[in-house]
Legacy VTK file of the C-alpha trace (Angstrom):
# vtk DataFile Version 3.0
C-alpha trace
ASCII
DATASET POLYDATA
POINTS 135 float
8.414 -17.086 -27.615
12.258 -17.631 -28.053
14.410 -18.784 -25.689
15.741 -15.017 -25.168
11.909 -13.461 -24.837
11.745 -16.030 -22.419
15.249 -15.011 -20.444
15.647 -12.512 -17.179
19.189 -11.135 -16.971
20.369 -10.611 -12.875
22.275 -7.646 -12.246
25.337 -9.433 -11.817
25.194 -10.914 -15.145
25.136 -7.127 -16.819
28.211 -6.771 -13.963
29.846 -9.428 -15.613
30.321 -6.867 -19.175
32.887 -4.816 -17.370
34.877 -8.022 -15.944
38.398 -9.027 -16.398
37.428 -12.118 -16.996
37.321 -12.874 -20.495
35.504 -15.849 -20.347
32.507 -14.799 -17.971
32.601 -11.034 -19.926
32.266 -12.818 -23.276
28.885 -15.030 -21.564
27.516 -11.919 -20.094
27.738 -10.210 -23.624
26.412 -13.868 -25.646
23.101 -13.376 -23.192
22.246 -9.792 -23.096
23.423 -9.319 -26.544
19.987 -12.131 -27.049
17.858 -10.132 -25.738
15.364 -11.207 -22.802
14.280 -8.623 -19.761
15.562 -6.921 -16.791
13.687 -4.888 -14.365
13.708 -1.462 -12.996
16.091 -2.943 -10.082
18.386 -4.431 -12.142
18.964 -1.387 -13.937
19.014 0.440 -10.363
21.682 -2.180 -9.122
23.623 -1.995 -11.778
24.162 1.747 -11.271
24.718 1.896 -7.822
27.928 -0.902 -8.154
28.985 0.722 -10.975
29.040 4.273 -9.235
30.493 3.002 -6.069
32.845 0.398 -6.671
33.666 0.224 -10.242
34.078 4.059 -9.759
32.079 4.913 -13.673
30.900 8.239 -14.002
26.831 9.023 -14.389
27.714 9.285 -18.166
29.221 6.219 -18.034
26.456 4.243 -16.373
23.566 5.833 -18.607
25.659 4.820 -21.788
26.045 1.381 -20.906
22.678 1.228 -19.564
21.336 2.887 -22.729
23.357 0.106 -24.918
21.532 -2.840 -22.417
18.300 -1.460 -22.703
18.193 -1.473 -26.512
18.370 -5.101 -26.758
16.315 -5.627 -23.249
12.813 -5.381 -22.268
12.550 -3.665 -19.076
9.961 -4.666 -16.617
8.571 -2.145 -13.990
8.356 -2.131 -10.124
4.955 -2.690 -9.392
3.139 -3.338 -6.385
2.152 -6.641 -7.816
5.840 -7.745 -7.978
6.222 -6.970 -4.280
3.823 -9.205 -3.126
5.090 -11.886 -5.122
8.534 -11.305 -4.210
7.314 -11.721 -0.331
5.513 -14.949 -1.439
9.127 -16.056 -2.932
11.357 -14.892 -0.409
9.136 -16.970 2.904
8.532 -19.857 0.401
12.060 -20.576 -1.309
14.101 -18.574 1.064
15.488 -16.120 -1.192
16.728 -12.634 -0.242
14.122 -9.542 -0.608
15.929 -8.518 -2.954
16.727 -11.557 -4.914
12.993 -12.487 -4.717
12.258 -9.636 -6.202
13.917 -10.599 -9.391
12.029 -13.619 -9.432
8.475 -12.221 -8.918
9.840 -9.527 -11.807
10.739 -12.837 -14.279
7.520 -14.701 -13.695
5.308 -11.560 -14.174
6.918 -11.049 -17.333
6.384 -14.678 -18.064
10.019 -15.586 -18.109
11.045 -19.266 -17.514
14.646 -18.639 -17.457
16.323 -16.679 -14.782
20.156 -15.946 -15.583
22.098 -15.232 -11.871
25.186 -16.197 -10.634
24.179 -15.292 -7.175
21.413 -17.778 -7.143
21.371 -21.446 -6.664
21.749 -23.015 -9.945
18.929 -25.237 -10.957
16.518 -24.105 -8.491
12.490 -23.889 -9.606
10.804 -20.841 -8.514
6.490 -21.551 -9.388
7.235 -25.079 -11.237
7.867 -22.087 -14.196
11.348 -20.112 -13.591
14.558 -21.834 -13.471
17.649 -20.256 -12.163
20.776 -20.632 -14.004
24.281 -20.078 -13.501
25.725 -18.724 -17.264
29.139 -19.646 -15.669
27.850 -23.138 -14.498
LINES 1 136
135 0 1 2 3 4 5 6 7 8 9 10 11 12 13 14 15 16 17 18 19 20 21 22 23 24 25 26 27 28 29 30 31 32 33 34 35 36 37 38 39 40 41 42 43 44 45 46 47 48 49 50 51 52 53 54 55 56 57 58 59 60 61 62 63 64 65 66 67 68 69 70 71 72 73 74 75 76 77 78 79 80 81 82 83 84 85 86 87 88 89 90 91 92 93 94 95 96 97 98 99 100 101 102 103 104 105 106 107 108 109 110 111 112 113 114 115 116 117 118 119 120 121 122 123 124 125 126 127 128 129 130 131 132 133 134
């Protein structure tokens, strides 16, 4: 399994394509454009900040989206990455939400978790490792 296959991309990572920032846009492109996974939430994250505060369209959002998901598996909610994202959030002291992403990375047998919002270096199940692409 390559280092991509191996790779979960956090919503604000995908964000990071429609930044002024040249530098962090160009990183955010360099890892999606890889490959790796996002889940169900990302994908739902990404549309709600796009619709509300980057102001896109529904067109917008589902072409972009459509242009991430080619190049990224996308891992469903399941009642099994619930649970785990409980276990996460009491054990490592994650948000919900952010737990979430890490039960969805370690289902899908990722050992790379790519977030800015995360601490940077932190091991989730001695198998995921968070890391900041800005770092």
């Amino acid at each position: 399994m390559s280092e991509a296959e191996r790779s979960f991309i956090d919503t604000n990572v995908l964000l990071y394509l429609l930044s002024d920032d040249a530098r962090k846009a160009d990183r955010a492109e360099e890892i999606i454009q890889a490959g790796g996974t996002i889940s169900v939430q990302v994908l739902n994250e990404f549309a709600a900040v796009a619709s509300r505060k980057l102001k896109m369209s529904i067109a917008e959002i589902r072409e972009t989206l459509d242009t991430i998901r080619a190049v990224c598996a996308v891992a469903p909610l399941t009642e099994e990455t619930h649970v785990l994202g409980l276990q996460i959030t009491e054990q490592y002291r994650l948000s919900v939400y952010d737990a979430m992403i890490a039960s969805a990375a370690l289902i899908s047998g990722c050992s790379i978790l790519w977030s800015e919002d995360m601490q940077h270096g932190m091991v989730i199940e001695q198998r995921l490792v968070i890391q900041n692409p800005f770092h």
